[in-house]
C-alpha positions in Angstrom: 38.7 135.6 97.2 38.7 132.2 98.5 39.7 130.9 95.1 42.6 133.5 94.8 43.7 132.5 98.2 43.6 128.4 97.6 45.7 128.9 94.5 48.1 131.1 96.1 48.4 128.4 98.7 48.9 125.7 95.8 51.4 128.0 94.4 53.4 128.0 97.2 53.3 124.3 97.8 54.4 123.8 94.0 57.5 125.9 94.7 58.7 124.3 98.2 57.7 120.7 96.3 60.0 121.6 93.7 62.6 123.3 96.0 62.8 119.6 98.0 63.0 117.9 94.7 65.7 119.8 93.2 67.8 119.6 96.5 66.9 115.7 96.7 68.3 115.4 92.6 71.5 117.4 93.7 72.1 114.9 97.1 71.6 112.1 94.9 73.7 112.9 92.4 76.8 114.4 95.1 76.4 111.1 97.5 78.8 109.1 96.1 81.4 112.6 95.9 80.3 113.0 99.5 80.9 109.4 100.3 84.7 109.6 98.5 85.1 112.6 100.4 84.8 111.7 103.8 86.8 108.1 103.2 89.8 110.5 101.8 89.8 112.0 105.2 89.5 108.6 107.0 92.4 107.2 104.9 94.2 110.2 105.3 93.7 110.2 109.5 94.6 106.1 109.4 97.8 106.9 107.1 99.1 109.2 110.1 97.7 107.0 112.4 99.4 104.0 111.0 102.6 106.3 110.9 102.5 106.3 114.9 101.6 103.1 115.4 105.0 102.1 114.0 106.9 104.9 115.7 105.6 103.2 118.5 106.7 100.2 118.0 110.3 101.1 116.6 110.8 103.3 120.3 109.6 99.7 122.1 111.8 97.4 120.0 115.0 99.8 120.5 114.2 99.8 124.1 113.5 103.7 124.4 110.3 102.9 126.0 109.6 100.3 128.1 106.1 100.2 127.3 104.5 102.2 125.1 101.0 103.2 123.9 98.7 104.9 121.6 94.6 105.5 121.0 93.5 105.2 117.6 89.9 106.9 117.0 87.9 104.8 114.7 85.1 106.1 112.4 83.7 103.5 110.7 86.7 101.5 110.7 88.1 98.0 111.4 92.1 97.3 112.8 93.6 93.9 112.8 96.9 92.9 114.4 98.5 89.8 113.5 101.3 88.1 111.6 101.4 87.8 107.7 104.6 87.8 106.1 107.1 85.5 106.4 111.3 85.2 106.0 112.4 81.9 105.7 116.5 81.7 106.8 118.1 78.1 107.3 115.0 76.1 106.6 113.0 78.3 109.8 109.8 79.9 109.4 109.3 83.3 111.1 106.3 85.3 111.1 106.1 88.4 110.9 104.4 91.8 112.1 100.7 92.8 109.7 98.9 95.9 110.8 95.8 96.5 108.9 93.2 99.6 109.4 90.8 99.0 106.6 88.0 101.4 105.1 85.7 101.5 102.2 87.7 100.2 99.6 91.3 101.1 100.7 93.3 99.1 103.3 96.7 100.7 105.2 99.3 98.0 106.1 102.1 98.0 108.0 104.2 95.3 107.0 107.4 94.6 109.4 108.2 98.2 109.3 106.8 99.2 105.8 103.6 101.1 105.2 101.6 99.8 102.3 98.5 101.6 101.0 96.0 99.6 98.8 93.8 100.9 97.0 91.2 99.9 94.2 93.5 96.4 94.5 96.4 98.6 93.6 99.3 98.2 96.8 101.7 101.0 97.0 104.6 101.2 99.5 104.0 104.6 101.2 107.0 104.4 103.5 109.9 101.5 103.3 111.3 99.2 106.2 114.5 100.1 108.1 116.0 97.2 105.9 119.2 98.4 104.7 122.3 96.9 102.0 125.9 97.3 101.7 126.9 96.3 98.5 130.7 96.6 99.6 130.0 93.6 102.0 127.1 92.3 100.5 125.5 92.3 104.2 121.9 92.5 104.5 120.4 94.2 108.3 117.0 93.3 108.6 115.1 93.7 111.6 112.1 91.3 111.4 109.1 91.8 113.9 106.6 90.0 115.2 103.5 90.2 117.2 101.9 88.4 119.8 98.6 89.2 119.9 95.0 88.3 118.6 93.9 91.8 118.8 90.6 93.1 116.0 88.3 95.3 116.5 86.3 97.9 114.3 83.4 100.2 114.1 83.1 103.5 115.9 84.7 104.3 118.9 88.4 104.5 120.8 90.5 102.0 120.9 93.9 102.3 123.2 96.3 99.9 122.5 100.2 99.0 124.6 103.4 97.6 123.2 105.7 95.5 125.2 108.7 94.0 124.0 108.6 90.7 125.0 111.9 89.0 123.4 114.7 89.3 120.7 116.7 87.6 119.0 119.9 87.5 116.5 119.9 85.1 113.6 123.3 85.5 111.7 125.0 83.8 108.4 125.4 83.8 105.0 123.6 82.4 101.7 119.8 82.9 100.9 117.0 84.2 102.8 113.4 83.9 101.4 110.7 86.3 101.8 107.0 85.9 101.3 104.5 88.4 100.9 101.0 88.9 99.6 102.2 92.4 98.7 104.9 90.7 97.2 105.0 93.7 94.1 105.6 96.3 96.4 108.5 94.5 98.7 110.0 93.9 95.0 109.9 97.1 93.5 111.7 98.2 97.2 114.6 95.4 97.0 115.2 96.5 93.4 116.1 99.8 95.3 118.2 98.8 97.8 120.3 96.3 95.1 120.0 93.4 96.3 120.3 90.4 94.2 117.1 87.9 94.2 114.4 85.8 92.2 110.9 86.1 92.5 108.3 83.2 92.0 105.0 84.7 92.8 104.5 86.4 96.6 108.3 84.6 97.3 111.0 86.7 97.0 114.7 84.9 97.4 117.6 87.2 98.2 120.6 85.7 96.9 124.1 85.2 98.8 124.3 87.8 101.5 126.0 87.7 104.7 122.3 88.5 106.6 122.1 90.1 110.1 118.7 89.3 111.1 117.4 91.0 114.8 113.6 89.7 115.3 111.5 91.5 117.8 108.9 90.2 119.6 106.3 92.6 120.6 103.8 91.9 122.4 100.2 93.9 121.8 96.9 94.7 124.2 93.9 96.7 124.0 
């Protein structure tokens, strides 16, 4: 009886010791499909947020809102705001607006009013720039914003953040403006678009004879 009873016992372990080993084998072999699942959804929240972040700033800049603000939940996250591009016009540098919420091998940019998504090193304009063309007039309106601010953060938490427009001005002419870019394929493939004639020598992009309208924005940002 006592033997019967051990090896029931021992059966029993064998069964729930293989139970936790199958499940172990099956978590093992799903993490990284767990792991690309939950990123999709974190990509997929930043692409909306990134969405109102410039809705934001576009009601600021216009000067619907005074002041404006959003909270961006972050899971595992990091957002950096600062100034990457740049257009060149009459031999002046301005800088220009870079948002960045960046995850496990994606990053989401918003790049002076376009939305960039890269992924796997492979950038893809999501949503363009209120940049627009008349052919007619060859006039190019391009509203160029900048930031002032040295605002990062990341990890997991809330994060509120304010826009206040702090200045503008109007830069106005005609001949070349030069645009630089490290997503420099992206901005080209969207000027191709719009039909705007320029040359490209790696992330510069010159836009040939225009009569340019040029309206820069700066708006200031705080957490």
């Amino acid at each position: 009886m006592k033997l019967k009873g051990v090896s029931e016992v021992l059966g029993s372990l064998l069964v729930l010791l293989t139970i936790v080993g199958v499940a172990g084998i099956i978590y093992t072999m799903s993490y990284s499909t767990i792991l690309s699942g939950q990123e999709n959804v974190k990509m997929r929240n930043a692409y909306f947020d990134m969405f109102e972040l410039r809705e934001k700033i576009d009601r600021v800049r216009s000067g619907l809102e005074f002041k404006s603000v959003y909270k961006i939940q972050l899971y595992d996250l990091s957002v950096d705001f600062g100034n990457e591009p740049i257009v060149i016009i009459n031999n002046t540098n301005y800088n220009l607006a870079s948002i960045k919420l960046i995850g496990r091998g994606w990053t989401i940019t918003y790049e002076n009013g376009a939305i960039i998504l890269s992924q796997n090193f492979k950038p893809q304009m999501m949503s363009s720039p209120n940049v627009n063309y008349v052919k007619e007039t060859r006039t190019l309106y391009f509203p160029a914003i900048k930031l002032k601010t040295n605002l990062s953060t990341g990890g997991i938490g809330a994060i509120t953040i304010y826009f206040h427009l702090n200045n503008i001005k109007t830069v106005t002419g005609n001949g070349s403006i030069v645009f630089y870019s490290n997503n420099a394929d992206t901005w080209k493939e969207f000027f191709e678009l719009i039909g705007v004639d320029f040359t490209r020598s790696g992330n510069n992009i010159t836009i040939h004879d225009v009569n340019y309208f040029v309206v820069i924005y700066e708006v200031e940002v705080y957490g």
